[in-house]
N, C-alpha and C positions, 0 to 999 in steps of 0.2 A: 722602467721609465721609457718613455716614446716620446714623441713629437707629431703634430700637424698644425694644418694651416687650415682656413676654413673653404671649401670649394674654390681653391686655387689660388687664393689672396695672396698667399706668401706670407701672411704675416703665424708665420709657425709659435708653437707654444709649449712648455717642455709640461709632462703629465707622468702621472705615478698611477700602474695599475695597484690598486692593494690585494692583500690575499684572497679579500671577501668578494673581491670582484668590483669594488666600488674603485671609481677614478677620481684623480684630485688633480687641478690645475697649479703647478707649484710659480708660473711665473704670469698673475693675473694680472688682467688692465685690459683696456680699448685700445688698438691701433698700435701695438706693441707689437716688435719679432723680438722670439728668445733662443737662441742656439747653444747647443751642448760644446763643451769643450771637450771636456776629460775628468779621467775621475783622478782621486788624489791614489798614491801608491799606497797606503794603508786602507783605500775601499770608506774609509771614514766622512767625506766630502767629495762635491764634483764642484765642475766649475763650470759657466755659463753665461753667457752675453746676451744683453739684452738694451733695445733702443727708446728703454720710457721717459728714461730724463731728457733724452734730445731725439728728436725721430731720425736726426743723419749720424748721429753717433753708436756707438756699440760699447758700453761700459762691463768690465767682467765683475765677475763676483764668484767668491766663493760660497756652495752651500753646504750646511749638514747633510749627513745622508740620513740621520736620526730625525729629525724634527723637521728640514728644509728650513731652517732657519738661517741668513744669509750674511755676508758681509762685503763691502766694497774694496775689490783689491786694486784695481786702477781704474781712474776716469778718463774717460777717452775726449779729449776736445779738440782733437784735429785731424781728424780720419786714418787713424790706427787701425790696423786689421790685428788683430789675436792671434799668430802663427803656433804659436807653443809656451808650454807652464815648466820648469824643469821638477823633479822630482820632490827637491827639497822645498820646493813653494820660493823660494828668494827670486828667482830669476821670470821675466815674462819676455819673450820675443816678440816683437811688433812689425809688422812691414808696412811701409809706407809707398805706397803707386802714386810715382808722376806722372806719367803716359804709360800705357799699354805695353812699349818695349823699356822702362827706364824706372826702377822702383829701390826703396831701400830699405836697410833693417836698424830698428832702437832696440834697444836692450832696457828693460826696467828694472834695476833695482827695488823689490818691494819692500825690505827692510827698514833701507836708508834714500826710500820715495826717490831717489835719483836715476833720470831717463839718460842714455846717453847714445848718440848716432856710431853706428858699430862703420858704416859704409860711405863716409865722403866720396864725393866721386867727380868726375867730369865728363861729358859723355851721356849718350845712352846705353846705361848699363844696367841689368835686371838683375836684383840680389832677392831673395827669398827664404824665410828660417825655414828647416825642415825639422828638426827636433834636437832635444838636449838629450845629452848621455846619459846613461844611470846613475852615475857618480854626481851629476849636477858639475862638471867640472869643465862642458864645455858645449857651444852651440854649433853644432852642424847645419851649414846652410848652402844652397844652390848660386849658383850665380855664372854666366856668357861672359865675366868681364875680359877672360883670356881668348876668344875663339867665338864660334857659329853657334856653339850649343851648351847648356849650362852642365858645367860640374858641382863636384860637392866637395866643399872647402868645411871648416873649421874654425871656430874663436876662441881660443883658451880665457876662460872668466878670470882666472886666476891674473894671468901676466899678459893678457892683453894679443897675444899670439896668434896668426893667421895661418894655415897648414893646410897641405891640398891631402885631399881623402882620396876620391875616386874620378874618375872620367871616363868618355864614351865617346864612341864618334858621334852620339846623338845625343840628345838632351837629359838629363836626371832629374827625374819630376817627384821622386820622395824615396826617403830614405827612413826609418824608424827600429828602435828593439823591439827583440820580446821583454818580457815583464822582469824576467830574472835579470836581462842585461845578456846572455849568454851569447845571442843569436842577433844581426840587422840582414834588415832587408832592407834592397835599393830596385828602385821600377825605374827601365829606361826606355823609352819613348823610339821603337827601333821600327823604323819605319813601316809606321804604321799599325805596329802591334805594343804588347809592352813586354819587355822582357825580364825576367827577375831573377835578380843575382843576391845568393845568400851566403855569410861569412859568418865564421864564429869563434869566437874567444876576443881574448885582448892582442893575439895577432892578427884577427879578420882573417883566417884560413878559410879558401872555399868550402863550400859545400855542396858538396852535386846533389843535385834534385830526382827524385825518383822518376822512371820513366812511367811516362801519362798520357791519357789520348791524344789527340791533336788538338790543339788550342790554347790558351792564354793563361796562365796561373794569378785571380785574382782574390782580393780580400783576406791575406794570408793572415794570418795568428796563431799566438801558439800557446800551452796549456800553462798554467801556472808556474811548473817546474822545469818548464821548457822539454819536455823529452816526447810530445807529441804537436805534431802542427796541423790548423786546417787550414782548408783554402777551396777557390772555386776553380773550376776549367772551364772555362767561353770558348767554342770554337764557331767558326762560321756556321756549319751543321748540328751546331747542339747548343742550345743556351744553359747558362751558369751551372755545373753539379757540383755539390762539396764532397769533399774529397778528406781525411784524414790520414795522416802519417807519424807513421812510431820509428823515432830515431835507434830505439835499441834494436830492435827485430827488421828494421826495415823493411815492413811492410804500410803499403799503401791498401786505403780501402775506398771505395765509392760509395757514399750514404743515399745518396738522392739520384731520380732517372727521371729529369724535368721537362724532357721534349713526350709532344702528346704521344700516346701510344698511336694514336690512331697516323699521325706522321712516318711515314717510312725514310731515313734520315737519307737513304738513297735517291731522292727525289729532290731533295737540296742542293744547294752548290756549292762550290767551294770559292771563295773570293779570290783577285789577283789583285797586287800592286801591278799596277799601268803608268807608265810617263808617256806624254806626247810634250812636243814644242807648241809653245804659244804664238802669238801673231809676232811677238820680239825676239822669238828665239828661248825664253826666261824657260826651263821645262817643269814641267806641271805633274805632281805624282796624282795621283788616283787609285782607289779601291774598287775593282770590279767585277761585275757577277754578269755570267754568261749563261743563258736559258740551256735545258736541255733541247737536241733535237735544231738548235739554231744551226743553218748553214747556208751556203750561197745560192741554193735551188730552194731554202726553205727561209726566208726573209722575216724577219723581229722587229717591232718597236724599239726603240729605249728610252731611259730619260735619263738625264744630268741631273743629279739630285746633290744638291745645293746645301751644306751644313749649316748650323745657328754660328753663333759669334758676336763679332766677324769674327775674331783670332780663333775660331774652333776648330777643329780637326775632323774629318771621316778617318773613323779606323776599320782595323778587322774583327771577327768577332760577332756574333748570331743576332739578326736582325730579324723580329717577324717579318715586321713592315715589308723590307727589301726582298724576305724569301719566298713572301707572298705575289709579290708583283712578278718576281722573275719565276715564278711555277707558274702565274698564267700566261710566261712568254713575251716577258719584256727584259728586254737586257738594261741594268741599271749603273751607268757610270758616277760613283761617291765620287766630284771631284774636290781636290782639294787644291781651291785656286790661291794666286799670293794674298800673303795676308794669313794665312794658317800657319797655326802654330804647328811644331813638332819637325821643322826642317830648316832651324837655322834663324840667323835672328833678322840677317836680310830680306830673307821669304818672306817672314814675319810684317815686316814694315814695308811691304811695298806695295800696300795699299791706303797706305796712309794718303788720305786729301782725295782720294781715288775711287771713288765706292760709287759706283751708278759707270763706270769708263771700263780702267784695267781688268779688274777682278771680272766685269763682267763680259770682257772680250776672251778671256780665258775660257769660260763657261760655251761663249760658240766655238770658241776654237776647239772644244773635248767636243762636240758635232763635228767638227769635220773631225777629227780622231773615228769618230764610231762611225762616222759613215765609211772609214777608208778601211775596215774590217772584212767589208766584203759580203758579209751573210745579215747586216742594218739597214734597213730601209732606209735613207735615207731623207725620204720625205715623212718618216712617222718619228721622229723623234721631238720629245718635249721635254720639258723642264719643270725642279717641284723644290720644296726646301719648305724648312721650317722655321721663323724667328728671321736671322738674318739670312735665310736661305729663302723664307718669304718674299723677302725686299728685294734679291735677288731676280727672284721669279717674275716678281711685279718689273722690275728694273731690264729683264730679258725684251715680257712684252712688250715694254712701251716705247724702250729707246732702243731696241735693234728687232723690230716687226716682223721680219721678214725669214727670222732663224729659224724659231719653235712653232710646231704645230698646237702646241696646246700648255698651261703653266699651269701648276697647283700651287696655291701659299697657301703656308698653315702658319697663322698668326703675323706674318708679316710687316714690316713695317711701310707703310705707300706715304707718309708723310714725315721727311726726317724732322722739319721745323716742331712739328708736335710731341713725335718721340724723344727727341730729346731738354723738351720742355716738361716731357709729364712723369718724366722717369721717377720713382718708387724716393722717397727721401732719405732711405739707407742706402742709396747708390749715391751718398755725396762726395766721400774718398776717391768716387771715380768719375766725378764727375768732369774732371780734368781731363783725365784720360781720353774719354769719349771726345768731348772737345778739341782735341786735339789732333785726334785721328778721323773723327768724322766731319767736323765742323761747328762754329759756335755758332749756335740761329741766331745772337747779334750779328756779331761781327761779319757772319758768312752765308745770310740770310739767303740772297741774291742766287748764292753754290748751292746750297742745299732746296732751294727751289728746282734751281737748275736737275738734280737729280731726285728729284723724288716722284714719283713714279704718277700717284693723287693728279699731279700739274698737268701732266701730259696722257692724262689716261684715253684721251683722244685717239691716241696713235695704236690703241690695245684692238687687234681684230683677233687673235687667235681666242678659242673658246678656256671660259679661265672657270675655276673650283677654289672659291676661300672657304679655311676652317679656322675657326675663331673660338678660343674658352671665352665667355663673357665675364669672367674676374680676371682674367688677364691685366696684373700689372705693373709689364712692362711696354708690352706692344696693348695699348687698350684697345678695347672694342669698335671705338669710331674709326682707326682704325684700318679697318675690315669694310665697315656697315657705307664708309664714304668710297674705296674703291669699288663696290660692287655696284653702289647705286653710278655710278659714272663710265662706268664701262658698259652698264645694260644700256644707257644713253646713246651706246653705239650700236644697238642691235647686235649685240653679239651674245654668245651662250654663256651665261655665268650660272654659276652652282653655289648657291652659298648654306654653311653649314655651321653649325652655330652650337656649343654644348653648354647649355646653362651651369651646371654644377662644374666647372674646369677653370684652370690659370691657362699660364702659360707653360705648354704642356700638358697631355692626357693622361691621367694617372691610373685611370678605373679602367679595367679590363675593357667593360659593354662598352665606352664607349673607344676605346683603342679598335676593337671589332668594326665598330659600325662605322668610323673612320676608313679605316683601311676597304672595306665592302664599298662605300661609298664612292671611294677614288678609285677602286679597279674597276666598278660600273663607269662614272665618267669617263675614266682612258678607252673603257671595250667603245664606249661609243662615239668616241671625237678621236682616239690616237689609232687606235684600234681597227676601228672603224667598220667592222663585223653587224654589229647592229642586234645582233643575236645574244652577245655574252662572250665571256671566255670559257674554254675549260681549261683547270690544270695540265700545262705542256706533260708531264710527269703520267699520267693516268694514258698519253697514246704513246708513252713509250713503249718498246718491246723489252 
């Protein structure tokens, strides 16, 4: 069973290859998304959401795994997200988002249809299910309501009971068994990377993890019996290899060597966390990657490279994209301005109402950080992002002209009145959210003019590069197609770049290639400014 969407639409579809090689759509319709849940613990049934009866709703359903023949386990009529099934089928976990920092959990009763709110509260406080035990005898779930960053608490089904599990100085973003129950894993969110802590039995006794190259242990699972685990390792210098480990022998083994041969992993670099203070003092972490051969007789580009969201993160962990640009000699600061998730729930929200101001005085302020390095030009640095790192981008050019030499948005939003009018109609649970954090084009018309990028493209003089999937939708197409037309208005240098077959986000290798080739031509020739090309910094090493 797989899943796609059709050239970027989002509107995904769950599919059965058969042995014959013939494929069958098990969740058919027009203008439907259908997403996987889980399978049932006897392999007999899965379970799966899907938005036909209402396009802003997500109804689950249980199907055969024999025939796909289906049934409705709960109707969703008020923007329920599906968190978790517990084992025994009785129990459904729901989370419910009021804002972006403030959300809570229902509890379904499938038996005796009865929903009930596990999380009253007052405040903004973020409660989130992360999974039910084996036993079906209690819901583990996440929640900030005590401190900066979320722990993992517990609901006894039984008597009603609230128990703390685990905490961290950092956030707990999931926690899950293996199949027998034996073994949980918990991923925490440690600055900047994820770390993973594994316990086992009915005491949670640690488990030390075998030693492994350097980098992140993701996508862990473990074998039916539990007496073998895989998993991947991300490091900055190597993208994802799986990896297999036998709990009796303890040996680890490497199955896969995914970085090209033709890459010599020496030529890579290795990421830093970075803090600089902002324009208020507020300090600002970042991920960053230093060229080889950069020094203060030998002067680099860089650029501020802006994540989606807004609440998203830059982590650590092997980036083509990034490791492409810094081999041909640009140093690249991931900042992670307020408003990102993964430092706290303050950071988190303090870009609420704020977006086109704060967040984006942070962004010059990591300019002056990298000009005060010593070996940054400081007249070639620009700025780039994708999604809300787009709108960023756009939001650098317009309203503070005079920072960046040059801005890349890929997908970007340049007009908030419209993206938040045109958004997908399964973003209705959030539709709150957004509004609240970004602005209601009623009520905040006036604001959201005021920032959005489209209004003031007037002010855009540094040379700009949009890349646009034309199924994009969330950021649509117009988009793209009304900033570039109004910036060329100014005689300035625009690049626009358009992949017919793509969303939001590039999925297909060619055209991730011909992306990335694209923007290291426009930087060689506007940040650059060589006129010639680049070549890989890595190739005049000695």
């Amino acid at each position: 069973m797989f899943t796609h969407d059709k050239g970027g639409d989002e509107n995904n579809h769950l599919y059965v290859r058969n042995e014959d090689g013939s494929e069958k759509d098990i969740t058919p319709g027009e203008k439907l998304k259908a997403n996987f849940m889980e399978w049932s613990e006897d392999g007999m049934a899965f379970f799966a959401t899907t938005n036909e009866r209402d396009p802003k709703y997500f109804d689950l359903y249980r199907y055969s795994a024999k025939d796909y023949a289906r049934e409705l386990v709960f109707k969703n009529e008020a923007g329920y997200e599906v968190a978790g099934i517990s084992r025994d089928q009785r129990w459904i976990a729901l989370d419910k988002p009021n804002t972006t920092a403030d959300s809570n959990i229902y509890l379904y009763d499938v038996n005796n249809k009865v929903l009930k709110h596990l999380t009253p509260h007052m405040g903004s406080i973020s409660y989130s299910a992360a999974t039910f035990d084996p036993k079906s005898q209690r819901l583990l779930f996440t929640t900030n309501e005590n401190g900066e960053f979320a722990a993992l608490r517990s609901y006894e089904l039984a008597s009603g009971n609230f128990k703390d599990v685990e905490k961290a100085d950092w956030d707990i973003v999931f926690t899950y068994y293996s199949k027998d129950g034996r073994f949980r894993v918990t991923g925490v969110n440690e600055d900047g990377s994820t770390a993973i802590r594994l316990v086992e039995g009915q005491n949670e006794e640690t488990v030390k993890l075998p030693k492994l190259p350097k980098g992140e242990i993701r996508g862990l699972r473990f074998s039916g019996k539990g007496s073998r685990m895989a998993f991947y390792v991300n490091g900055d210098q190597s993208p994802s290899n799986l990896f297999v480990y036998d709990f009796k022998s303890r040996q680890v083994k490497q199955l896969t060597q995914s970085l090209n041969k033709e890459i010599d992993p020496a030529d890579l670099v290795d990421a830093q966390v970075v803090r600089f203070k902002s324009f208020d003092g507020m300090v600002v972490p970042s991920i960053y990657y230093k060229p080889h051969g950069a020094a203060a007789g030998a002067k680099v580009p860089a650029l501020v490279y802006v994540h989606g969201g807004p609440g998203g993160q830059t982590k650590r962990g092997y980036s083509a994209q990034i490791q492409y640009l810094v081999n041909h000699g640009y140093a690249v600061l991931g900042i992670n301005n307020r408003g990102s998730s993964g430092y706290g729930k303050t950071f988190y929200t303090a870009d609420d109402r704020k977006h086109g101001r704060e967040p984006l005085w942070d962004c010059v302020e990591a300019k002056t950080y990298l000009a005060s390095l010593g070996y940054i030009d400081p007249d070639r640095i620009g700025i780039m992002g994708g999604s809300y790192g787009g709108y960023m981008t756009l939001a650098a050019l317009a309203f503070r002209p005079e920072a960046f030499k040059v801005g890349i948005d890929i997908f970007g939003v340049s007009n908030w009145l419209r993206t938040l009018e045109s958004i997908p109609p399964y973003w209705e649970s959030f539709r709150k959210a957004l509004y609240e954090e970004i602005g209601d084009p009623v009520a905040d018309k006036d604001f959201l003019i005021a920032t959005s990028p489209l209004f003031h493209a007037k002010e855009i003089r540094a040379p700009l590069m949009v890349i646009q999937g034309a199924n994009d939708p969330r950021v649509i197409k117009p988009e793209s197609d009304e900033i570039v037309d109004a910036v060329k208005k100014n005689g300035v240098p625009v690049e626009y770049v358009v992949f017919a077959d793509e969303g939001h986000g590039f999925s297909k290798k060619k055209n991730q290639i011909e992306a990335n080739r694209k923007i290291l031509e426009f930087l060689d020739a506007h940040l650059k400014g060589n006129g010639g090309g680049s070549k890989p910094v890595a190739l005049a090493r000695p």
